[in-house]
C-alpha positions, -999 to +999 in steps of 0.1 A: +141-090+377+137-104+344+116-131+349+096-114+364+091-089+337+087-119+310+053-115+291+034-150+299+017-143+264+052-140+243+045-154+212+062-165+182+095-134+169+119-167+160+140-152+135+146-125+156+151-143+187+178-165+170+193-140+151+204-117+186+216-152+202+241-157+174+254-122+172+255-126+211+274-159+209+299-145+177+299-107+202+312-135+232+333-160+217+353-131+199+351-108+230+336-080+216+305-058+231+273-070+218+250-033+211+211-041+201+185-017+188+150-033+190+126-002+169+092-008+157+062+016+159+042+020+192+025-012+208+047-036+185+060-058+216+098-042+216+097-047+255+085-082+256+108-092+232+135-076+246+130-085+278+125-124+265+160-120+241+177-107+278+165-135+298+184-159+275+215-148+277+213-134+315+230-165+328+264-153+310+266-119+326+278-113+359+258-079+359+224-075+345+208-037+350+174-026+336+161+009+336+130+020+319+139+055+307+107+071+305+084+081+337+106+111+354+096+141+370+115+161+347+103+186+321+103+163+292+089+128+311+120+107+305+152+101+321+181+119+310+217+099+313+227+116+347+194+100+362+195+070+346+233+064+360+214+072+396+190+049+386+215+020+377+238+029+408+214+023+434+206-005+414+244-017+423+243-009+463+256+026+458+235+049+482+239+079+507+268+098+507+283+069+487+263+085+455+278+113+440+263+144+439+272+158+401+260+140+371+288+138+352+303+120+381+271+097+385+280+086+349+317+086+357+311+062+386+288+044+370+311+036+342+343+030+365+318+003+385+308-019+353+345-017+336+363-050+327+331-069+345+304-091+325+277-069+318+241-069+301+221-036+304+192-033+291+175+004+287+137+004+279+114+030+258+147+050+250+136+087+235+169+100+219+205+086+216+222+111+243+204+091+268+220+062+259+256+074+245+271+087+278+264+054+294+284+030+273+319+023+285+348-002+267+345-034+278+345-069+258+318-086+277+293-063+273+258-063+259+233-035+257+197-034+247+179-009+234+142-005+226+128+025+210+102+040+187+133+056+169+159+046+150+191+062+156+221+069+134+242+080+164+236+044+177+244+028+141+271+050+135+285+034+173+280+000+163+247-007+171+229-035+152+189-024+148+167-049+147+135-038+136+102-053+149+074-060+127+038-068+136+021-106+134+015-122+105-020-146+107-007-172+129+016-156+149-013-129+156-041-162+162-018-175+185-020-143+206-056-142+208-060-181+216-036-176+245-053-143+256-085-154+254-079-189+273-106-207+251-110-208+215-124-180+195-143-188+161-117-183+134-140-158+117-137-137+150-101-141+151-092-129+115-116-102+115-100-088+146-066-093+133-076-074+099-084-045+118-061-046+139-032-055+113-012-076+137-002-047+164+002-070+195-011-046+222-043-035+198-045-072+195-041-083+235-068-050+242-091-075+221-086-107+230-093-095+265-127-078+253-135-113+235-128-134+265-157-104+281-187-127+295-205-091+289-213-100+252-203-125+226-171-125+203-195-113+171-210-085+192-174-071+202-162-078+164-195-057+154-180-026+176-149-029+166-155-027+132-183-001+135-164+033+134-128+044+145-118+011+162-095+025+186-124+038+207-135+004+210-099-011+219-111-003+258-105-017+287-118-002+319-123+027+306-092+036+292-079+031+259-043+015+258-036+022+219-048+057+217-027+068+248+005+056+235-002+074+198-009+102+218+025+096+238+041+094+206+023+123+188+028+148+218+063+139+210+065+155+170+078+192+163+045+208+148+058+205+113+060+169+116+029+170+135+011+185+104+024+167+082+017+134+098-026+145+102-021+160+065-009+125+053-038+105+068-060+121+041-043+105+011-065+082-005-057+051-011-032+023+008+004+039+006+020+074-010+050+083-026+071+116-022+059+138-050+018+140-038+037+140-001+052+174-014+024+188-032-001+185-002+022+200+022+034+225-005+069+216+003+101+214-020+107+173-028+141+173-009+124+188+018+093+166+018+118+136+018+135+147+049+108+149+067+089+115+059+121+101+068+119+116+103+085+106+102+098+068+096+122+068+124+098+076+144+077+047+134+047+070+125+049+059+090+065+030+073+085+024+044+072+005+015+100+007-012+119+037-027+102+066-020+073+049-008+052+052+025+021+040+041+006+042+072-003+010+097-044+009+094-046+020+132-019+049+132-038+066+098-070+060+119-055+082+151-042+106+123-078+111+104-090+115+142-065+143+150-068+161+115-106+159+120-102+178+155-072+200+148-076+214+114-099+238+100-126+228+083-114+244+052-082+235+056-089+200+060-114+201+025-082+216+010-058+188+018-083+164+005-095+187-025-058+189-034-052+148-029-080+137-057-067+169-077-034+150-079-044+115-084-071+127-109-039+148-129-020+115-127-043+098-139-052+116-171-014+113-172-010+080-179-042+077-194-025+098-222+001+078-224-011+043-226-042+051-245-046+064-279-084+070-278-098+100-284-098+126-252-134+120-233-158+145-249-164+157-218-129+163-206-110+174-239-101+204-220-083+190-195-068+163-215-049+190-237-038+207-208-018+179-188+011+165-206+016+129-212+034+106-181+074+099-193+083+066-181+070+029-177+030+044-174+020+007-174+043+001-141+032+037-128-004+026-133+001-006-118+016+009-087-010+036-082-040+019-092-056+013-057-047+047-047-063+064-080-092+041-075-097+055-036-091+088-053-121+091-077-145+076-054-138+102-027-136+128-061-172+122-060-181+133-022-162+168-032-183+196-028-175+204-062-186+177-090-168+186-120-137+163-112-164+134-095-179+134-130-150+131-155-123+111-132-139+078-143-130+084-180-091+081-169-094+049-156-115+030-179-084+020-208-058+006-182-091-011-162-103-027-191-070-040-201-065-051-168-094-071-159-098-047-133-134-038-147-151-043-115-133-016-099-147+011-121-182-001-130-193+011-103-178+045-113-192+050-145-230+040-132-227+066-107-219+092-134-241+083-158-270+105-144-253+137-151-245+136-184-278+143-205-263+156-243-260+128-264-228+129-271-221+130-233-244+104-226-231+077-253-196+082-241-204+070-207-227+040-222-205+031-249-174+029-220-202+008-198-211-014-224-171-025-227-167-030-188-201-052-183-190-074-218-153-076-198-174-086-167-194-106-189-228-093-175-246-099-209-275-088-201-264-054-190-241-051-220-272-054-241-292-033-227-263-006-224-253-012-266-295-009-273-298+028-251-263+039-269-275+029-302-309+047-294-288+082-282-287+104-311-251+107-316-241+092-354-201+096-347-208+074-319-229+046-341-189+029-347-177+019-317-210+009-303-217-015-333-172-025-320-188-035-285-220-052-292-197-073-318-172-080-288-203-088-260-219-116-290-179-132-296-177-135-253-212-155-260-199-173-284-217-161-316-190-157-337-209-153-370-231-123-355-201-107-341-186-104-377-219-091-392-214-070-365-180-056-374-193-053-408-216-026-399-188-008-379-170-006-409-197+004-426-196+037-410-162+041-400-168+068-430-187+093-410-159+093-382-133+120-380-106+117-410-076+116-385-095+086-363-100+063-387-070+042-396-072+032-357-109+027-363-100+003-392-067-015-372-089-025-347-118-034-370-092-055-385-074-068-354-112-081-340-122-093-371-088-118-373-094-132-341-126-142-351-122-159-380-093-174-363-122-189-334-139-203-365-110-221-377-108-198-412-073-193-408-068-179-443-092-156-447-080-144-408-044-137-425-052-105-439-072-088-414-048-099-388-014-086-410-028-052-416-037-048-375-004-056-368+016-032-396-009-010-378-003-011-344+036-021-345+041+012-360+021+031-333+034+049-304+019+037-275-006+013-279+015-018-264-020-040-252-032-037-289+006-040-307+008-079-283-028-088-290-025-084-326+009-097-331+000-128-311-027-136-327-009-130-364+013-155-350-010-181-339-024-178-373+005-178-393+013-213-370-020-227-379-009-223-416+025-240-409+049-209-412+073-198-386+052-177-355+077-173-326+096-140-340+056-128-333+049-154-304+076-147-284+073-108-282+039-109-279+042-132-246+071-106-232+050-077-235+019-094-219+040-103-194+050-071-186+020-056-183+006-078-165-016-095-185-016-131-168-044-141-188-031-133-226+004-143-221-011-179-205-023-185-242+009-171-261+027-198-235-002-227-243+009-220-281+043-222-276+044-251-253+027-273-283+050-293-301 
């Protein structure tokens, strides 16, 4: 029976292959019951490597019964215990009057049958723990194997071992598709395939069998996968193998957990954590948690981390399918209105915390209003970046535009610290047709004129410094003169960029009384480093000292407080004094944040003899 149900495709699960043959040889050689949970999400493999982990070990049972669980006539579709014992009986010879009539004797016959003997049963596609609990009996040569979408704590709690089943990796998922297909795919074809599906074995076996399809070429079938929701295009005969068991599974939720689960699918971004979870169902935290956690045992969502969740690429796809269909349609623009509206507030959050520039012009408001993240922002920013990021692009689709327009400001800092430039350039040139007042307008071109110098698109920071120096905002004449001094360093024209800073200073006068010490730190933190590039070490002493009293005094401002106290110390080592009670903290903090770049030449520094 088990060979015959062996996959002829099986493919790679080592580590979990070996690891169920020692816990079977330790459960045999210490005569104890071997119990196995295999749990993954739908279309994973469980059965085929269940049924492959069982055919190894079959030759040391005496008694090997299989029953797939699901497929009954019964109200629910599965198999309850009572029919599964009928199920396993006539499996053993037991038939006509022989069988008895009650369940609970079915199970009590059952159990008095397999008792003392050798026995490896194996239940497939198992749909709650009370269809498996009744079954078990005490005996030291037994092994049972699960499979199941869900994880059980009943099972746990009665000494099962879960084993959880992950999807394919590359070559594990390559290997599929080779097999499947019987000749070799391009490996363009294959990765592309295996990125949409994200290694699901049965998503990936419904395409290998459409590439192997003489009724168009591997690039045409990629080109329909990839065109649209891809599970219409996992097809085969008309059907749709993936879709049906989501919908199996699905069918299978309470309708809070069916809610949530569509509702979820809207987040932007690539995972979630618990407090936007609770905030777009409108549910308390504890009670969120609880139910993302039924949600995981059910293998509709998975688990990142603490707290965290995401969605495999297909299963978000059926979801944004099913909220599309089943919600409202102002229900549905509320979910996502509320999603951006979160992110966007997070954002501002941390904004305020990392950043000490001025509020956006255009956002002062809102700035005011929203308190400051408490925590590691830097590590909170980090974390969330890609889902902000998916946040203020769909911000801009909203049907209203006020958020669209201003979300950008939040990211530009923690971007431009980052290196992460390119994800908000495009951003801030998709804003910059709304904002017509000059001071409006110079905001967005000053910010533009920093990411394109980061990028080091010269040409466009030149022409972006010449349109903000031609806006007539004066207050705005500093900082612009700051970034067309930065864009001529990054060329290399060190002597223009400190006639450039000269000018800056020049009119750091007109600025805003309670902004201009900053204005002046970082006047004098630029102005260090440059003379330091031109080998005037002296003369970079001073300027470099008073950005660092500066910013080491500031709250916040940890980018600024390494850069300059780095570069005080490479200095002060230049001049033959002691650096590393500057060097060293300088290279933690970059560290920390992330900075791979800055605290490579803090390391260069200190590496030098």
């Amino acid at each position: 029976m088990l060979a015959e149900m062996r996959n002829q495709y099986f493919v790679d699960r080592g580590p979990e292959r070996a690891e169920f043959r020692r816990r079977n040889e330790e459960a045999r050689s210490t005569g104890q019951p071997q119990l196995t949970l295999f749990t993954g999400p739908q279309g994973v493999g469980k059965t085929v490597l269940a049924t492959e982990v069982c055919h190894e070990i079959a030759e040391h049972y005496e008694v090997v019964l299989f029953c797939d669980t699901q497929g009954s006539a019964g109200p629910n579709g599965r198999r309850e215990a009572p029919e599964i014992a009928l199920h396993l009986l006539e499996d053993l010879g037991v038939v006509g009057e022989a069988m008895p009539a009650k369940d609970e004797r079915r199970i009590a016959a059952l159990r008095s049958r397999l008792a003392g003997r050798k026995v490896l049963l194996y239940l497939d596609d198992v749909a709650t723990a009370d269809q498996v609990m009744p079954l078990l009996f005490a005996s030291p040569q037994l092994a049972v194997v699960v499979t199941s979408r869900s994880s059980f704590d009943k099972l746990r709690m009665h000494g099962f071992a879960t084993s959880v089943v992950k999807t394919f990796g590359p070559e594990a998922a390559a290997e599929l598709v080779v097999k499947r297909t019987g000749t070799v795919v391009g490996a363009r074809e294959i990765e592309a395939v295996n990125r949409i599906c994200e290694g699901l074995p049965l998503a990936l076996s419904v395409a290998a069998t459409r590439l192997s399809d003489s009724g168009s070429t591997p690039a045409e079938y990629v080109a329909e996968l990839s065109a649209g929701n891809p599970l219409y295009a996992l097809e085969l005969d008309d059907e749709h193998p993936v879709l049906k068991i989501f919908d199996l599974a699905y069918a299978e939720l309470a309708e809070e957990e069916r809610f949530a689960f569509k509702a979820l699918s809207l987040l932007p971004g690539v995972d979630f954590g618990t407090a936007i979870a609770a905030a777009v169902l409108g549910r308390a935290a504890p009670h969120t948690k609880r139910l993302l956690e039924r949600l995981t045992k059910g293998s509709l969502i998975e688990r990142t981390g603490p707290g965290r969740y995401r969605y495999h690429s297909l299963l978000r796809e059926f979801a944004k399918d099913k909220a599309l269909s089943e919600f409202d349609q102002p229900d549905f623009a509320g979910i996502a209105t509320k999603a951006v509206q979160w992110n966007w507030r997070l954002a501002v959050s941390l904004d305020k915390s990392l950043s000490n520039r001025p509020a956006p012009i255009q956002a002062e408001s809102h700035y005011a209003e929203i308190e400051a993240f408490e925590g590691d922002a830097w590590a909170e920013y980090t974390r969330e970046w890609p889902n902000i990021v998916a946040a203020a692009k769909e911000a801009r689709a909203l049907p209203s535009e006020e958020i669209g327009a201003i979300f950008p400001f939040s990211l530009w800092y923690f971007g431009y610290q980052t290196k992460r430039h390119d994800d908000v350039i495009d951003a801030y040139h998709e804003i910059l047709g709304r904002w017509t007042e000059p001071s409006d307008r110079w905001q967005v071109l000053r910010d533009l004129v920093g990411l394109h110098e980061a990028a080091e698109d010269f040409e466009r920071t030149d022409a972006y410094v010449k349109e903000a120096l031609d806006v007539d905002y004066p207050p705005g004449r500093q900082s612009t003169y700051d970034w067309y001094a930065l864009a001529k360093e990054a060329r290399g024209d060190h002597e223009s960029a400190l006639e450039l800073f000269g000018k800056s200073r020049e009119v750091v006068a007109s600025m805003e009384v309670s902004r201009q010490p900053r204005a002046l730190a970082l006047l004098d933190m630029h102005t260090g480093r440059v003379l330091f590039k031109l080998g005037r070490f002296e003369d970079a002493r001073g300027p470099a000292a008073a950005a660092w009293e500066f910013f080491r005094a500031a709250d916040g401002e940890e980018p600024n407080k390494a850069f300059s106290g780095g570069r005080l110390g490479m200095i002060l080592r230049e001049l033959g004094e002691g650096a590393e009670e500057l060097l060293v903290p300088a290279l933690e903090l970059f560290e920390r944040l992330g900075m791979a770049k800055q605290a490579e030449e803090i390391r260069a520094v200190l590496s030098e003899e």
